[in-house]
C-alpha positions in Angstrom: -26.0 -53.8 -47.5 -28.1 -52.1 -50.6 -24.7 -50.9 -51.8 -24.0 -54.2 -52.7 -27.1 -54.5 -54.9 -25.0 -51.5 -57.1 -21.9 -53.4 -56.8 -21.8 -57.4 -55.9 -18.4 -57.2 -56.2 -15.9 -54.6 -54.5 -15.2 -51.4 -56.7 -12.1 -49.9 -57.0 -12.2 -45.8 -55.8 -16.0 -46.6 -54.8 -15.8 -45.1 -51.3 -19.2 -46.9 -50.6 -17.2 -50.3 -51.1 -14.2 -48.9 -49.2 -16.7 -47.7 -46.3 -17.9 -51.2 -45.8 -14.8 -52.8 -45.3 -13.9 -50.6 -42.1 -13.9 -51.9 -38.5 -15.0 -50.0 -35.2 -13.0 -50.1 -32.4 -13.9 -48.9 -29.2 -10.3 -48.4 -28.2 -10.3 -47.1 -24.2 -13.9 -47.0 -24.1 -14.2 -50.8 -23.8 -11.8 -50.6 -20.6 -12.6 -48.7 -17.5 -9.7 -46.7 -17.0 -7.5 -44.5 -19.8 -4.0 -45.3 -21.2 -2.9 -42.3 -19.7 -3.8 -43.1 -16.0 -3.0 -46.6 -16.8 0.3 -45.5 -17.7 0.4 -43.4 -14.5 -0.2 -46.6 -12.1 2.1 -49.0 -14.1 4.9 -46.4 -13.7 4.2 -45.9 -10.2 3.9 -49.5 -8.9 7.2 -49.5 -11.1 8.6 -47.0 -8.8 7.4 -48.5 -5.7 9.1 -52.0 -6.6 12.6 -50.1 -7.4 12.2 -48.8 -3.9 11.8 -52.3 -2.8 8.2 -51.7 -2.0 5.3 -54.6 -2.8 2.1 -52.8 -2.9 -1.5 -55.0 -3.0 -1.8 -54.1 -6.1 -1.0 -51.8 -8.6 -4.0 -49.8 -8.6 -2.9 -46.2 -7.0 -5.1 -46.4 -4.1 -2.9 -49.7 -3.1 0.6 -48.3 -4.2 -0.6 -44.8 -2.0 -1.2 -47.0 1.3 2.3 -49.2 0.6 4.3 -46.1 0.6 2.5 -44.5 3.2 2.7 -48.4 5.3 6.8 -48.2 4.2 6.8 -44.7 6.5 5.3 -45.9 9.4 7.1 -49.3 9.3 10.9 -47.9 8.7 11.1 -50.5 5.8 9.3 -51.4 2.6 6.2 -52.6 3.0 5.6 -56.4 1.3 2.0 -56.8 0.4 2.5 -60.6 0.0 3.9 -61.1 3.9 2.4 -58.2 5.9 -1.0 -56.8 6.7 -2.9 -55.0 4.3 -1.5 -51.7 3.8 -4.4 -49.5 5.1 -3.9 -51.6 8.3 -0.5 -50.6 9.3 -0.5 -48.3 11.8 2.0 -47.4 14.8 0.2 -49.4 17.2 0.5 -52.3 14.2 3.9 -51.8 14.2 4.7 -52.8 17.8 2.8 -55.8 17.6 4.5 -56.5 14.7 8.0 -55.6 16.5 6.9 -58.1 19.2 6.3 -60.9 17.5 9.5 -60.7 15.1 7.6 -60.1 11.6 
């Protein structure tokens, strides 16, 4: 702030004025994941819906486990009506079978 001392007003072409009128911004570093691999999950969980596919969430842990849960099952796997994804497994599947979900 002694700059302003010098000038109490702004100074045209004074870069001392001009630097105190900039912002920071963190940009990805105030989020814990990247654009990139943000981009990345949003385009997969994408890709899984088009397939008809509702993962748990669209993290790609979740969207991993709901493709993998759509081979076992024969079907797309709906995180909103079924088990957790991790949790389908063959033997889940014939109970599932048995009691009509």
């Amino acid at each position: 702030m002694k700059h302003w001392e010098h000038h109490p007003e702004p100074v045209e072409g004074c870069f001392g004025c001009k630097a105190l009128t900039l912002e920071m911004n963190a940009g990805d570093a105030t989020r814990d994941i990247s654009d990139k691999k943000w981009t990345a999950e949003l385009r997969a969980y994408k890709d899984a819906r088009a397939q008809g596919i509702q993962p748990n969430s669209t993290h790609m842990p979740d969207i991993r486990r709901a493709h993998e849960a759509s081979e076992i099952l024969g079907r797309p796997y709906n995180g909103d009506t079924m088990p957790k994804a991790h949790k389908i497994t063959k033997k889940t599947v014939e109970v599932m079978k048995e009691i009509g979900a």
